[in-house]
DRENMARGU-296591 format. One line per 3 residues: number of its first residue (from 1); their letters; for each residue y, z, x of N, C-alpha, C, O. Coordinates in steps of 0.001 Angstrom, whole numbers, plus 500000, padded with zeros to 6 digits. Atoms other than C-alpha are relative to their C-alpha. Layout:
<nodes>
NUM) A) Y:Z:X:Y:Z:X:Y:Z:X:Y:Z:X ~ ...
</nodes>
This chain:
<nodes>
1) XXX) 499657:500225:498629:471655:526050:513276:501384:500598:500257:502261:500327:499437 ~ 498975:499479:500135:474372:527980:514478:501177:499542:501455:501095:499383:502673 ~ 498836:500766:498912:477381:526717:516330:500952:500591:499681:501334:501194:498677
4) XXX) 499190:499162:499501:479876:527697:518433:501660:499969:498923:501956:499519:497817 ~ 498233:500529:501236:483913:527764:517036:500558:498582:500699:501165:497587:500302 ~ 499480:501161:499721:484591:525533:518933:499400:498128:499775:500175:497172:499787
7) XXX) 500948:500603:500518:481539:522957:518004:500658:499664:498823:501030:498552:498449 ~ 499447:500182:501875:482880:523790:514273:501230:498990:500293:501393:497958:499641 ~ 498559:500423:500416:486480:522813:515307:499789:498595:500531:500698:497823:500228
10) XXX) 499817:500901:499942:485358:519942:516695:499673:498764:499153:500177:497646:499047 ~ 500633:500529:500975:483276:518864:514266:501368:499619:498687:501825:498575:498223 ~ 498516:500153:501158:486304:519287:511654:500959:498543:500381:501283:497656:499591
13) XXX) 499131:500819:499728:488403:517096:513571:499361:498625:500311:500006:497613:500588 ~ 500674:501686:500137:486227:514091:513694:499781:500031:498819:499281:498912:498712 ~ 500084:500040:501023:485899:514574:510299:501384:499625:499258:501408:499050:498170
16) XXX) 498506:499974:500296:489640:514521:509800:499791:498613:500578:500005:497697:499783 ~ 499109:501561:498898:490052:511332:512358:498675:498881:498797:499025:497879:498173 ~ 500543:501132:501094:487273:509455:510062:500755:499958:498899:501257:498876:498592
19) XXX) 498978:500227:501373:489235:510109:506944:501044:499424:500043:501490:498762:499106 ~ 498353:500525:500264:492531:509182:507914:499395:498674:499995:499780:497955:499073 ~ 500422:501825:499299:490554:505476:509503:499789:499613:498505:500432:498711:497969
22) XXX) 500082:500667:501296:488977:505432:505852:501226:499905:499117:501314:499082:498205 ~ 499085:500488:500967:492418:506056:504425:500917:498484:500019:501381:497763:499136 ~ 499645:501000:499770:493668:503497:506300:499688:499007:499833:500639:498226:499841
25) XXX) 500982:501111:500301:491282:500875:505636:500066:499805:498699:499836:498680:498256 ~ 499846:499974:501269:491890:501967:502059:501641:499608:499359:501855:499271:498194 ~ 498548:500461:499714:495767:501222:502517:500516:498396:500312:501499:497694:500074
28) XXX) 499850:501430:499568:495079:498078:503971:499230:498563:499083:499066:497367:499324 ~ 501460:500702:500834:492607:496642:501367:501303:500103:498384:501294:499061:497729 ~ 499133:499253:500846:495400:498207:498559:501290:498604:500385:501814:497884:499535
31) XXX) 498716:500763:499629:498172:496012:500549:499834:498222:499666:500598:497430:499114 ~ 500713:501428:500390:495778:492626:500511:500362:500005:498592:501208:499288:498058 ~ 500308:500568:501617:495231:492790:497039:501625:499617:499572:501989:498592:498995
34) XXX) 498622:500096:500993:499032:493370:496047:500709:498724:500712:501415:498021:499990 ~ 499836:501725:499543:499760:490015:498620:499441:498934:498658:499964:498206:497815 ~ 500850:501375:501181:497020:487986:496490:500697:499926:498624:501164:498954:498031
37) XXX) 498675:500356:501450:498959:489250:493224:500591:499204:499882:500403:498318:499049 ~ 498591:500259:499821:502274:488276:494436:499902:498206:500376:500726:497384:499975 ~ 500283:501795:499852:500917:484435:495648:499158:499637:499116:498999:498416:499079
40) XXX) 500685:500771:501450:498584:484100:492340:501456:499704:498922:501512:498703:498207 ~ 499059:500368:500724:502133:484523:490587:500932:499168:500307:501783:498815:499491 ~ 499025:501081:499320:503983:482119:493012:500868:500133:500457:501567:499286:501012
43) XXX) 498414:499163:499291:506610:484206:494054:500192:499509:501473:501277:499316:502021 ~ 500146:500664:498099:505543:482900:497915:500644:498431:499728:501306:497944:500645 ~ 499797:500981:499578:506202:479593:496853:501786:499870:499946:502301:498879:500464
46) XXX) 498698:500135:499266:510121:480340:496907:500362:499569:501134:499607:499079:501973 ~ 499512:500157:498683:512297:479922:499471:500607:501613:500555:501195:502447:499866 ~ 499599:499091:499610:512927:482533:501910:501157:500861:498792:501118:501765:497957
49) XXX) 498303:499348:500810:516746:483071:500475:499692:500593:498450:499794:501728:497984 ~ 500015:499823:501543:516134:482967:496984:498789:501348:499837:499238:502448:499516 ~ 500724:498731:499773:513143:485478:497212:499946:501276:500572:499086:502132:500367
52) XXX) 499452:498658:500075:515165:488202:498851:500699:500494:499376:500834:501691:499122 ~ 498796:499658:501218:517831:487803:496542:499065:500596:499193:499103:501792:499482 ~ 500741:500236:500743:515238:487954:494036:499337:501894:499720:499435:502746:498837
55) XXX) 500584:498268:499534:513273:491440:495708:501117:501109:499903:501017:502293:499582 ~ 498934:498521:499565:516566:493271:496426:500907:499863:498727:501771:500730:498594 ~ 499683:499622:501246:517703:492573:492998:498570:501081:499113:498760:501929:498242
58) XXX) 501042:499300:500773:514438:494103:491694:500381:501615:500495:500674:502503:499694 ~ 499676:498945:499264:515072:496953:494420:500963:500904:499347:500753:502068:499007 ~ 498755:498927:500624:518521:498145:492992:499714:500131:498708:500203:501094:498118
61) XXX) 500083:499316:501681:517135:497845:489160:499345:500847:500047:499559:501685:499171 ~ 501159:499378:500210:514036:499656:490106:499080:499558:499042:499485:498837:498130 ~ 501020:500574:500509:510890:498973:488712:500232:500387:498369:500099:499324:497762
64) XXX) 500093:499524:501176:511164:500336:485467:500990:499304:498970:500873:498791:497857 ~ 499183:500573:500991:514032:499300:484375:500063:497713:500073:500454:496782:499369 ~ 500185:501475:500208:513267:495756:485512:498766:499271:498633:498602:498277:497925
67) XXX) 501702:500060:500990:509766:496222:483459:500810:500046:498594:500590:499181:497745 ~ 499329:500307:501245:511925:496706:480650:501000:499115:499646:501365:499045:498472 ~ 499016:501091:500531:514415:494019:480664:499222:498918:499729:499631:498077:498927
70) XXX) 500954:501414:500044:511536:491394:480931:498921:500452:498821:498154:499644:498296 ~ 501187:500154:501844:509316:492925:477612:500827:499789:498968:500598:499468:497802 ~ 498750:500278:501409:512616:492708:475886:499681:498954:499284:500382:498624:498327
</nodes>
């Protein structure tokens, strides 16, 4: 079946606008899970204060080097 360029280009771009929706949906499903983590380990049940301290100390070690002070 042969179609026009412009047919094609449109076709492309609903093809594009579904992907990004599935990436998004895939972003948002990605974000859940790492919530459920973070309240199976209890970290929610802090208090506000103490749990930013807590994040923005992790923040300035970076992950890595926090990952390694805690297998020590």
């Amino acid at each position: 079946m042969a179609r026009t360029l412009e047919q094609e280009r449109a076709a492309l771009e609903e093809e594009a606008r579904k992907l990004e929706e599935r990436r998004q949906r895939l972003e948002e499903r990605e974000r859940e899970q790492a919530i459920q983590a973070v309240e199976k380990t209890g970290l929610l049940k802090l208090e506000t204060k103490r749990l930013t301290q807590l994040l923005a100390r992790i923040k300035s070690l970076g992950f890595a080097e926090v990952e390694k002070r805690l297998s020590a």
